[in-house]
Biotite code that builds the C-alpha atoms (Angstrom):
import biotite.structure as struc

atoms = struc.array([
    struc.Atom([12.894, 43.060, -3.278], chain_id="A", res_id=1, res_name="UNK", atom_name="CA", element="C"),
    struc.Atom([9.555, 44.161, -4.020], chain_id="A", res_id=2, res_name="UNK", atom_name="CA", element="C"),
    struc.Atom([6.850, 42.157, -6.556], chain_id="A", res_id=3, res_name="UNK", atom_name="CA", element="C"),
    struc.Atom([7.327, 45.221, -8.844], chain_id="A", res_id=4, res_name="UNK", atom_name="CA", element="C"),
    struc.Atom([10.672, 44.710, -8.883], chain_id="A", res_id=5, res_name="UNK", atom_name="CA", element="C"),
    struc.Atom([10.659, 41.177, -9.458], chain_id="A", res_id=6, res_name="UNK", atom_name="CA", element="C"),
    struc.Atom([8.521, 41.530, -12.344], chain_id="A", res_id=7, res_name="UNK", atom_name="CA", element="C"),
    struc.Atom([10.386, 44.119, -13.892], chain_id="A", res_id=8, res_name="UNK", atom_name="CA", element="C"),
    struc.Atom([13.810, 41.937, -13.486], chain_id="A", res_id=9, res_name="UNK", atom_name="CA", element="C"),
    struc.Atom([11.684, 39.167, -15.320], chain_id="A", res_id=10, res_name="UNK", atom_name="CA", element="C"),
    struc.Atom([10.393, 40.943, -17.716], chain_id="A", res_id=11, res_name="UNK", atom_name="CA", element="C"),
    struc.Atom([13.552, 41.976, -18.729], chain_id="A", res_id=12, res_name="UNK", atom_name="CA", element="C"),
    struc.Atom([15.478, 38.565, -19.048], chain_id="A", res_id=13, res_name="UNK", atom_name="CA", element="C"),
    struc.Atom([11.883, 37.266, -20.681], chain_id="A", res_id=14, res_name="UNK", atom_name="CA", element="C"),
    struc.Atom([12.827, 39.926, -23.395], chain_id="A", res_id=15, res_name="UNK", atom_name="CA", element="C"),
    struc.Atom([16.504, 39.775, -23.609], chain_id="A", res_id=16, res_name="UNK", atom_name="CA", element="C"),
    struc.Atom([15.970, 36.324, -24.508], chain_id="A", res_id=17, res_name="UNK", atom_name="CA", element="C"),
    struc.Atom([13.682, 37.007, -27.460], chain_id="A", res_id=18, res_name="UNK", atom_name="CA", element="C"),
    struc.Atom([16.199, 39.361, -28.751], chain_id="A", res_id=19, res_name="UNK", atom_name="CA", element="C"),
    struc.Atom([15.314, 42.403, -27.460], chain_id="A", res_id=20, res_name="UNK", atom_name="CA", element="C"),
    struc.Atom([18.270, 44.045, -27.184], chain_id="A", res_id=21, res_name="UNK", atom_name="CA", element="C"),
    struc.Atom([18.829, 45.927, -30.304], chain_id="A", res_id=22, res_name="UNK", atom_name="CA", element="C"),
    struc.Atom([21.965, 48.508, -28.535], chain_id="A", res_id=23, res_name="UNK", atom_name="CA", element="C"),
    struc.Atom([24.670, 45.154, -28.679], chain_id="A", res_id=24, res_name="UNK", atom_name="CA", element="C"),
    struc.Atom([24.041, 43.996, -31.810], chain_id="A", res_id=25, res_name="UNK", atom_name="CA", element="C"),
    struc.Atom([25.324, 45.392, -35.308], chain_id="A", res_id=26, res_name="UNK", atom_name="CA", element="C"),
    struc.Atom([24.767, 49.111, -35.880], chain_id="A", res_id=27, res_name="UNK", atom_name="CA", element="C"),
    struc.Atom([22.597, 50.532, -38.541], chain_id="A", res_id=28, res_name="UNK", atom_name="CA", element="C"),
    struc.Atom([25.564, 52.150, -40.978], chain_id="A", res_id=29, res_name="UNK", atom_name="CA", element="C"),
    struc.Atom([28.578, 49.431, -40.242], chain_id="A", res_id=30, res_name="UNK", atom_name="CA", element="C"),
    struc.Atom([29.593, 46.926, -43.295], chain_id="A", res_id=31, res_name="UNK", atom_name="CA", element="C"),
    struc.Atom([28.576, 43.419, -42.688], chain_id="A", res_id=32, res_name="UNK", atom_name="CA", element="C"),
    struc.Atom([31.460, 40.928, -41.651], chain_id="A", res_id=33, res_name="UNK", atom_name="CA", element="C"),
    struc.Atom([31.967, 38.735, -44.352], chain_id="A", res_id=34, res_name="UNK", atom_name="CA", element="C"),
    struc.Atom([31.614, 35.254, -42.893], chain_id="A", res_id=35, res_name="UNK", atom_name="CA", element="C"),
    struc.Atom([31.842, 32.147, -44.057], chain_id="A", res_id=36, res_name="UNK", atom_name="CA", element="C"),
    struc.Atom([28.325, 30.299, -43.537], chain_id="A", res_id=37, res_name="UNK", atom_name="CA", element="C"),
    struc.Atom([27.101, 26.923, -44.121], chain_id="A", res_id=38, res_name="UNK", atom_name="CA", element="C"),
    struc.Atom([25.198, 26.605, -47.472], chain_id="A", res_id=39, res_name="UNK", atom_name="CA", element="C"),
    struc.Atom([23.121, 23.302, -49.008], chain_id="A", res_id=40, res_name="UNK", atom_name="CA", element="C"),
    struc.Atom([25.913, 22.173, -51.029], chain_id="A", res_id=41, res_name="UNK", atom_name="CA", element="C"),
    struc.Atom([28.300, 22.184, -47.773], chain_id="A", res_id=42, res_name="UNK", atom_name="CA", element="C"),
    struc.Atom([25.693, 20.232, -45.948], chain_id="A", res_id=43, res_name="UNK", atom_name="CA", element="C"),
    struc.Atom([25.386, 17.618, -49.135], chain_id="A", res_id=44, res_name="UNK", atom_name="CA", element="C"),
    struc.Atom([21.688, 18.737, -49.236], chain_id="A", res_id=45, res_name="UNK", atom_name="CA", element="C"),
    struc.Atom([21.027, 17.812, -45.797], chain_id="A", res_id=46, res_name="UNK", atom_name="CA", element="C"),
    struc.Atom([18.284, 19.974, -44.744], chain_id="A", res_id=47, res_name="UNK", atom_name="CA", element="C"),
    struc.Atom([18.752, 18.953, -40.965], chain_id="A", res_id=48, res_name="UNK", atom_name="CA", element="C"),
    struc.Atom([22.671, 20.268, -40.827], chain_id="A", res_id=49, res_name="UNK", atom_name="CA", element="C"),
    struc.Atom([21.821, 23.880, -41.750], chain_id="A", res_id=50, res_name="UNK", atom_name="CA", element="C"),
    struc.Atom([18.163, 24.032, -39.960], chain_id="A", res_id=51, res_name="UNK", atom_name="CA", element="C"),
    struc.Atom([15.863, 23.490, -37.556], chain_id="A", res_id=52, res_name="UNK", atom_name="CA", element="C"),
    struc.Atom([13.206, 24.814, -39.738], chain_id="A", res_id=53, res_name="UNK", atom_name="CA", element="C"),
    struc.Atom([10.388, 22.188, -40.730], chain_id="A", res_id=54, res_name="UNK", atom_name="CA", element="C"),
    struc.Atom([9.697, 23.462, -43.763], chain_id="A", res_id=55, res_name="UNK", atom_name="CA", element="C"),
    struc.Atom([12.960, 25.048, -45.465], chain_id="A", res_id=56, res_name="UNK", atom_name="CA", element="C"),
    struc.Atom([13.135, 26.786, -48.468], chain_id="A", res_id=57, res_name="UNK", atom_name="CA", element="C"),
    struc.Atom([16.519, 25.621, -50.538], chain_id="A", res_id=58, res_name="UNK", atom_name="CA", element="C"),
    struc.Atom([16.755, 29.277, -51.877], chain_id="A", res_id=59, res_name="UNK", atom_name="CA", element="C"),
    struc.Atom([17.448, 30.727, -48.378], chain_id="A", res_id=60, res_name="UNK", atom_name="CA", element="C"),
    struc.Atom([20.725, 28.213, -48.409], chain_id="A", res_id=61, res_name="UNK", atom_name="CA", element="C"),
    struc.Atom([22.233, 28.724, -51.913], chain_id="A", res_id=62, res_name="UNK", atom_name="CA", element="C"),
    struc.Atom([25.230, 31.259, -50.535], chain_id="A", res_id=63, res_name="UNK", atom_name="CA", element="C"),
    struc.Atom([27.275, 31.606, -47.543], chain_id="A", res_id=64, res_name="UNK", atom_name="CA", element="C"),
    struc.Atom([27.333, 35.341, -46.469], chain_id="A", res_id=65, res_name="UNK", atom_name="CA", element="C"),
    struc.Atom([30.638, 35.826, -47.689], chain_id="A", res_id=66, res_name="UNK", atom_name="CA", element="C"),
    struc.Atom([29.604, 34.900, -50.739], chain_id="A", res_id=67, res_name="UNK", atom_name="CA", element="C"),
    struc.Atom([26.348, 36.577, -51.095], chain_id="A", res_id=68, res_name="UNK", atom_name="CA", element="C"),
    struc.Atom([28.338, 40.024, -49.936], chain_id="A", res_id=69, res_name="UNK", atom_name="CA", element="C"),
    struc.Atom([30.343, 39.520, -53.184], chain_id="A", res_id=70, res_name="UNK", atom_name="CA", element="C"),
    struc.Atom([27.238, 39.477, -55.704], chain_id="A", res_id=71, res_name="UNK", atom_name="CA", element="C"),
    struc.Atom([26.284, 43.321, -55.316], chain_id="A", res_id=72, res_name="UNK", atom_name="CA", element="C"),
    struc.Atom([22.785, 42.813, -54.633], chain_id="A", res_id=73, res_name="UNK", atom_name="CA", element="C"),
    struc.Atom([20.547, 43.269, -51.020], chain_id="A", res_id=74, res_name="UNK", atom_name="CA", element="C"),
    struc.Atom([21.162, 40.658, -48.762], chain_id="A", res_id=75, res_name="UNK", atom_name="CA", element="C"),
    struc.Atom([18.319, 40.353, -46.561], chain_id="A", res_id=76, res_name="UNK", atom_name="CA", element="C"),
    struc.Atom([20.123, 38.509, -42.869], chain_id="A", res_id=77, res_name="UNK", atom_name="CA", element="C"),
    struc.Atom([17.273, 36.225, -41.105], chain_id="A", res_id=78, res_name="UNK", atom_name="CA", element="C"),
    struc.Atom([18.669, 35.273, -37.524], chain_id="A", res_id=79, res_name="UNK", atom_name="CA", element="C"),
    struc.Atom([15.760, 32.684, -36.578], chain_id="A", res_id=80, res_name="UNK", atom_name="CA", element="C"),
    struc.Atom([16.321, 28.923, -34.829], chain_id="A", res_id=81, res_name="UNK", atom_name="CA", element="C"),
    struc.Atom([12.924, 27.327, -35.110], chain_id="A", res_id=82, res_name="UNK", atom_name="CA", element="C"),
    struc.Atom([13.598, 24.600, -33.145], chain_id="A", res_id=83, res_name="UNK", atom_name="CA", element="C"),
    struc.Atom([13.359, 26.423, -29.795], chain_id="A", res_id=84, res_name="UNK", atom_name="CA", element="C"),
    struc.Atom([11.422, 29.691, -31.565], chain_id="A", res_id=85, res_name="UNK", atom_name="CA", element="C"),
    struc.Atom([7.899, 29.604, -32.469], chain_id="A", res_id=86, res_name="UNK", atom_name="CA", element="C"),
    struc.Atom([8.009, 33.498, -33.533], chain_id="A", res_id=87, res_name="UNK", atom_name="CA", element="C"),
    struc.Atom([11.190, 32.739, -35.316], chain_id="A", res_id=88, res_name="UNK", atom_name="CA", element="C"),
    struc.Atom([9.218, 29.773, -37.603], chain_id="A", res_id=89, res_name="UNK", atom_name="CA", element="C"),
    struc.Atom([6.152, 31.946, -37.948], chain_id="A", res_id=90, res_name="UNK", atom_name="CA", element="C"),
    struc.Atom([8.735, 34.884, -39.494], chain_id="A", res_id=91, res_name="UNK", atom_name="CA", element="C"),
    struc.Atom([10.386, 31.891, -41.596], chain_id="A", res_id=92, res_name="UNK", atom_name="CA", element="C"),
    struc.Atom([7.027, 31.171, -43.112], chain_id="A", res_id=93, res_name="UNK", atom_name="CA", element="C"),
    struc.Atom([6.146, 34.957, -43.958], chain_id="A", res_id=94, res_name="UNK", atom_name="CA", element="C"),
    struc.Atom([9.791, 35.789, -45.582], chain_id="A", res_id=95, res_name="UNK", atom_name="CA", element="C"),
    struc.Atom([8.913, 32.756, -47.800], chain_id="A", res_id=96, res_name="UNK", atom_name="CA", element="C"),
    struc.Atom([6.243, 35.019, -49.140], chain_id="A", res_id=97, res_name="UNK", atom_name="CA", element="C"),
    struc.Atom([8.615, 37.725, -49.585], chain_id="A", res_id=98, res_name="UNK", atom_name="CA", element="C"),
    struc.Atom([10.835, 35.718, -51.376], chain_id="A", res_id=99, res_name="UNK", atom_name="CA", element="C"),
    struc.Atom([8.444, 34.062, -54.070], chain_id="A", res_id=100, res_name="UNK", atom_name="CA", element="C"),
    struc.Atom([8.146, 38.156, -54.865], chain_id="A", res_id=101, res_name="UNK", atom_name="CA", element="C"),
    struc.Atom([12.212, 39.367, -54.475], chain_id="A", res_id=102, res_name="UNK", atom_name="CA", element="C"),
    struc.Atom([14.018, 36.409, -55.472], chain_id="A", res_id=103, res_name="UNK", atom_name="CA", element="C"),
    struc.Atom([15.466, 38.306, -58.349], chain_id="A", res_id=104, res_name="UNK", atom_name="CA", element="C"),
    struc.Atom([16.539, 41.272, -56.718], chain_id="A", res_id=105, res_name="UNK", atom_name="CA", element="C"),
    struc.Atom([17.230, 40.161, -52.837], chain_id="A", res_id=106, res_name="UNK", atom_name="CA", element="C"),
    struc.Atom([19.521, 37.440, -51.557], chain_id="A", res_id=107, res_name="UNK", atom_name="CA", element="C"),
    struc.Atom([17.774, 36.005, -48.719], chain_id="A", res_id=108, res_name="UNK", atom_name="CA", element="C"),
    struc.Atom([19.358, 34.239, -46.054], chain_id="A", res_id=109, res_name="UNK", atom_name="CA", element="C"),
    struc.Atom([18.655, 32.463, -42.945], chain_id="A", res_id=110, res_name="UNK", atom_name="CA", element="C"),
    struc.Atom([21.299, 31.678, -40.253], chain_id="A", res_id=111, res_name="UNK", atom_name="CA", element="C"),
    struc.Atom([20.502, 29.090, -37.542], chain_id="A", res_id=112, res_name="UNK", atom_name="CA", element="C"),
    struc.Atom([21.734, 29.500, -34.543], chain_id="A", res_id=113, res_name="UNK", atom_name="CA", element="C"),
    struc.Atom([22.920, 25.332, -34.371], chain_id="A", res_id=114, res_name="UNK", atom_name="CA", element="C"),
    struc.Atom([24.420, 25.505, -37.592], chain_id="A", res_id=115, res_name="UNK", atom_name="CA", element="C"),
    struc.Atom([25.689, 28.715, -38.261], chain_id="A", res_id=116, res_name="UNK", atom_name="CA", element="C"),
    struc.Atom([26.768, 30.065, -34.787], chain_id="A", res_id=117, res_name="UNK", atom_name="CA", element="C"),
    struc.Atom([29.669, 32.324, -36.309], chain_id="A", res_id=118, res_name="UNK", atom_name="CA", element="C"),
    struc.Atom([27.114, 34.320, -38.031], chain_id="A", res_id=119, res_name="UNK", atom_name="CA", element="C"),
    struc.Atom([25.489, 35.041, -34.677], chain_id="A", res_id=120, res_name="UNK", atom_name="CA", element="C"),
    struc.Atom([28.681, 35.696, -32.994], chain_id="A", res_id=121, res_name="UNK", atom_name="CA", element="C"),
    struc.Atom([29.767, 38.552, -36.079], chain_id="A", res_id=122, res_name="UNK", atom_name="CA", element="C"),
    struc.Atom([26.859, 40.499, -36.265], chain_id="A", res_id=123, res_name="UNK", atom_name="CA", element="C"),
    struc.Atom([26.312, 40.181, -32.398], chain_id="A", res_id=124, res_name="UNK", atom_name="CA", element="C"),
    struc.Atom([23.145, 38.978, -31.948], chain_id="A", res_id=125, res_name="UNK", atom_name="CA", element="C"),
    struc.Atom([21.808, 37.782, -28.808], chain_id="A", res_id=126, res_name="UNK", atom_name="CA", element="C"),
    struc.Atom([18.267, 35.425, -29.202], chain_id="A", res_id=127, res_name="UNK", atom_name="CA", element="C"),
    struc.Atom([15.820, 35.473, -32.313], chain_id="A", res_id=128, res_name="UNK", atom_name="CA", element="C"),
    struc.Atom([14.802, 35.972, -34.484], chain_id="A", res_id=129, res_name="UNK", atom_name="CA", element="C"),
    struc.Atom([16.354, 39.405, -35.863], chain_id="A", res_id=130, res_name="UNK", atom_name="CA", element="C"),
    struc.Atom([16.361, 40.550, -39.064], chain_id="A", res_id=131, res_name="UNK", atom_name="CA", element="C"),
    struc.Atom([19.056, 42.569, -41.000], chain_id="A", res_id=132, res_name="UNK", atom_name="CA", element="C"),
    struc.Atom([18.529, 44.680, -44.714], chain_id="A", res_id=133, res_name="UNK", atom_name="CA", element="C"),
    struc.Atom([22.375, 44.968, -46.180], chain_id="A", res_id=134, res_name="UNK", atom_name="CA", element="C"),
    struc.Atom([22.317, 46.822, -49.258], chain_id="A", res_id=135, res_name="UNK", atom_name="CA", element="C"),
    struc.Atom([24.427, 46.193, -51.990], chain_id="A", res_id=136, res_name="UNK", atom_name="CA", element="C"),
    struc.Atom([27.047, 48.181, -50.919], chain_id="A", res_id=137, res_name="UNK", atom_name="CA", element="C"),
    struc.Atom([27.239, 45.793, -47.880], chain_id="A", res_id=138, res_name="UNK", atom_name="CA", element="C"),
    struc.Atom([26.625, 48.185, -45.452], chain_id="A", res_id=139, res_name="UNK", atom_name="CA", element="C"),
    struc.Atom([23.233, 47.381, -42.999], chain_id="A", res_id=140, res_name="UNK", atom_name="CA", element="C"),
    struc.Atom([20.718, 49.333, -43.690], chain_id="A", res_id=141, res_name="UNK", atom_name="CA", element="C"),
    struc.Atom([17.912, 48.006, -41.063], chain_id="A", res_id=142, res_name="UNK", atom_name="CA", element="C"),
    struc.Atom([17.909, 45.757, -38.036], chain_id="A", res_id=143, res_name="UNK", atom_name="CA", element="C"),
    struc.Atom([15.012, 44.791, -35.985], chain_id="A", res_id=144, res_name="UNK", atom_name="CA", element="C"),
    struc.Atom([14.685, 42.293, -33.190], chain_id="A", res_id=145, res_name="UNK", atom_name="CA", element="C"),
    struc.Atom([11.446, 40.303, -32.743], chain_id="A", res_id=146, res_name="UNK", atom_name="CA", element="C"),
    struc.Atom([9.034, 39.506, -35.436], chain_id="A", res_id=147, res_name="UNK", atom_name="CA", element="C"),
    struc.Atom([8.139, 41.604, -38.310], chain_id="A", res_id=148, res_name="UNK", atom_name="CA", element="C"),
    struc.Atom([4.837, 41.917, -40.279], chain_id="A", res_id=149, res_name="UNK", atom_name="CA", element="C"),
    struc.Atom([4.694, 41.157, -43.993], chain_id="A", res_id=150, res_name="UNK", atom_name="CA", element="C"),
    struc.Atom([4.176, 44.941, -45.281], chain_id="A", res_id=151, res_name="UNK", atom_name="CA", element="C"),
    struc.Atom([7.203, 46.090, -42.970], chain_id="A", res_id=152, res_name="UNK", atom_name="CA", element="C"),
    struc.Atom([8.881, 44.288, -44.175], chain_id="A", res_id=153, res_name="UNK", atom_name="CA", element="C"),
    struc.Atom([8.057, 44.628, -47.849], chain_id="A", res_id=154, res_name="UNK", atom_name="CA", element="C"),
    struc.Atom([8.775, 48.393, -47.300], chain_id="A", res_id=155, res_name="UNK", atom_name="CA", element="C"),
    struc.Atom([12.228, 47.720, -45.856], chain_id="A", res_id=156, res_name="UNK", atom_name="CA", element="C"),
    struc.Atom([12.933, 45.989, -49.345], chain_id="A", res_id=157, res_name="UNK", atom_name="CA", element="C"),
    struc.Atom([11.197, 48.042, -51.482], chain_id="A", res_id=158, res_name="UNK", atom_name="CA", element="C"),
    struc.Atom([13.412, 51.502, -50.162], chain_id="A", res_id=159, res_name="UNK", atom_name="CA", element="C"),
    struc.Atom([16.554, 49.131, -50.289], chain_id="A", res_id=160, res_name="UNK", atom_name="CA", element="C"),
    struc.Atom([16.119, 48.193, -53.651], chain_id="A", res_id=161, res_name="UNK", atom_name="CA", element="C"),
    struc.Atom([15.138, 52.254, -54.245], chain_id="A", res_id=162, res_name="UNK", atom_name="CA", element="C"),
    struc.Atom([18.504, 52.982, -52.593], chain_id="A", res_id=163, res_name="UNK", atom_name="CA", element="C"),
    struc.Atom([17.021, 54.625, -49.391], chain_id="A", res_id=164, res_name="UNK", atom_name="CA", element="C"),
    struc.Atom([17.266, 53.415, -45.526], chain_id="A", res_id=165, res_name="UNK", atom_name="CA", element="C"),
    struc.Atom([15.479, 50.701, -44.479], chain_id="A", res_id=166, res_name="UNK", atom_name="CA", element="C"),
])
């Protein structure tokens, strides 16, 4: 094998691993599996069985997905597991910002990979974070691997709540 080679093969499993592999995961257009996750009050408001995130936010726990599908509002789908992710706890940090602004309109959630591995294994996702717009119609509206900034994100909302595409 060549160097070029080499790097290109490492490259590849370097990205795989942060989640870049957007072809095996949920499709853009298919209705979100209604699973049963792990909320606050199934954890007895143990932080530490539904996260690995330092600094949790209780709203992002308040409704399994099953649930949440049932409530006919956007769900927006954080796959991120802080405790081996730094991107994934930076991304954490920023949806809290988007959250203090949608909380009325957008059911955020966050799935851990340690304590809600179903989740992962439904919508097919392979590392983290991702992120995942369902509209309230359940159907997924935008995914994206790897880390998003604030005002992509914010856009992605603002056309689901407008009844567009992500």
């Amino acid at each position: 094998m060549t160097m070029r080679t080499i790097c290109v093969l490492v490259l590849s499993v370097v990205l795989a691993a942060c989640g870049a592999q957007p072809e095996g995961s949920m499709q853009v257009g298919a209705v979100a599996p209604p699973v049963k996750t792990k909320t606050l009050a199934d954890v007895d408001g143990d932080f530490s069985r539904i996260t690995s995130y330092r600094y949790p936010d209780e709203r992002m726990y308040q409704y399994s997905l099953d649930e949440a599908l049932t409530l006919g509002k956007p769900i927006l789908l954080e796959f991120a597991t802080p405790g081996h992710c730094t991107v994934c706890d930076k991304q954490l940090q920023m949806l809290k910002g988007l959250l203090a602004e949608y909380e009325r309109d957008v059911i955020f959630l966050h799935m851990d990979q340690y304590q809600n591995p179903e989740a992962f294994k439904a919508f097919r996702v392979m590392g983290d974070p991702w992120t995942f717009m369902i509209d309230k119609n359940n159907k997924v509206v935008f995914k994206q691997a790897g880390r998003m900034l604030y005002g992509e994100l914010d856009l992605v909302i603002k056309r689901t709540l407008e009844g567009g595409a992500g």
